[in-house]
C-alpha positions in Angstrom: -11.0 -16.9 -51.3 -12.3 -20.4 -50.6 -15.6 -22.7 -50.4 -18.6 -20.7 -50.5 -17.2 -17.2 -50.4 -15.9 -18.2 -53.9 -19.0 -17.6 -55.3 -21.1 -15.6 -53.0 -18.9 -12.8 -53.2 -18.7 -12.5 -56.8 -23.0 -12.7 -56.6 -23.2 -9.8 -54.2 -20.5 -7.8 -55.8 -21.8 -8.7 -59.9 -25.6 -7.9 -58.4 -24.8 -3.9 -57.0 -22.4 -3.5 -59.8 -25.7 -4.8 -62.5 -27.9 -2.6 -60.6 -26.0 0.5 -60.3 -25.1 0.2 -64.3 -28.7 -0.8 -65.6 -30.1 2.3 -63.8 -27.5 4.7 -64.9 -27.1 2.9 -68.6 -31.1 3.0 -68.9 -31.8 6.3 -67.6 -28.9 7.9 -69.9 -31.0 6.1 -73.0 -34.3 6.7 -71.8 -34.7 10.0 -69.7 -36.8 9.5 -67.2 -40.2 7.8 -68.8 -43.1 6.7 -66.8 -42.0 2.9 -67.0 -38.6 3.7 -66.3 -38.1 1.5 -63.3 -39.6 -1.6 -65.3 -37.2 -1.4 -67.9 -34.6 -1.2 -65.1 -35.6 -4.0 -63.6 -35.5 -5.6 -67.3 -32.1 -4.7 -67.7 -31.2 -5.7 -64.5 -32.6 -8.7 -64.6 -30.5 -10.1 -67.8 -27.5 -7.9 -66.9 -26.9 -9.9 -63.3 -26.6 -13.3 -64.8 -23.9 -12.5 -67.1 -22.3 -10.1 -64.8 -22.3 -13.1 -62.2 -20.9 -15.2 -64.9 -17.9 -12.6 -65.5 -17.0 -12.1 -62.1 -16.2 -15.5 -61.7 -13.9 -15.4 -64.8 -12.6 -12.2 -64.2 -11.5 -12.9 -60.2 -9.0 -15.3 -60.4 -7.4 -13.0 -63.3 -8.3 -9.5 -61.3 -6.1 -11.7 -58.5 -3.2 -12.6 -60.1 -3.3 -9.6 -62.2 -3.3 -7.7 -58.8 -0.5 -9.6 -56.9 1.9 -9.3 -59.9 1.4 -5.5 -59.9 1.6 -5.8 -56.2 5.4 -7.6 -56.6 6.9 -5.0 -59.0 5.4 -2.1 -57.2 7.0 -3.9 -53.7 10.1 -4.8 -55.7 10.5 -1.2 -56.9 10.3 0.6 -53.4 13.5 -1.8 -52.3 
C-alpha cells in the first residue's frame, strides 16, 4: 500500500474494529445501563487512537507475516 492509503486504511479499519470492540467489551462489563452508549462512546473515543496507532505498527508485520506464510503454503502444494 502506498501514499495516502498507507494511513487511511489503517484509520478506517482501527475505527470499526474500536467501535465494534468498545460496544461489545462495555456492554459485557456493564449490562445494559441507561448511560450505556456514553460510556461507549468513552471507550471508543480513547480506544481509536491507540488502535490507529497499532494498525500502523502491526501492517507492515501483518504483511510480511502474511506473504511468508503465503510462500511456504505455495512452496508446499509444489
Amino acid at each position: 500500500m502506498q501514499g495516502k492509503a498507507r494511513f487511511i486504511f489503517p484509520a478506517i479499519l482501527s475505527g470499526v474494529m474500536a467501535f465494534l470492540m468498545t460496544a461489545v467489551i462495555t456492554y459485557l462489563n456493564l449490562g445494559m445501563p441507561p448511560d450505556f452508549v456514553a460510556r461507549w462512546l468513552k471507550a471508543f473515543v480513547i480506544a481509536w487512537p491507540l488502535a490507529y496507532c497499532a494498525a500502523l505498527i502491526a501492517s507492515p508485520i501483518a504483511r510480511k507475516g502474511t506473504a511468508w506464510i503465503v510462500a511456504k503454503i505455495e512452496g508446499q502444494q509444489s
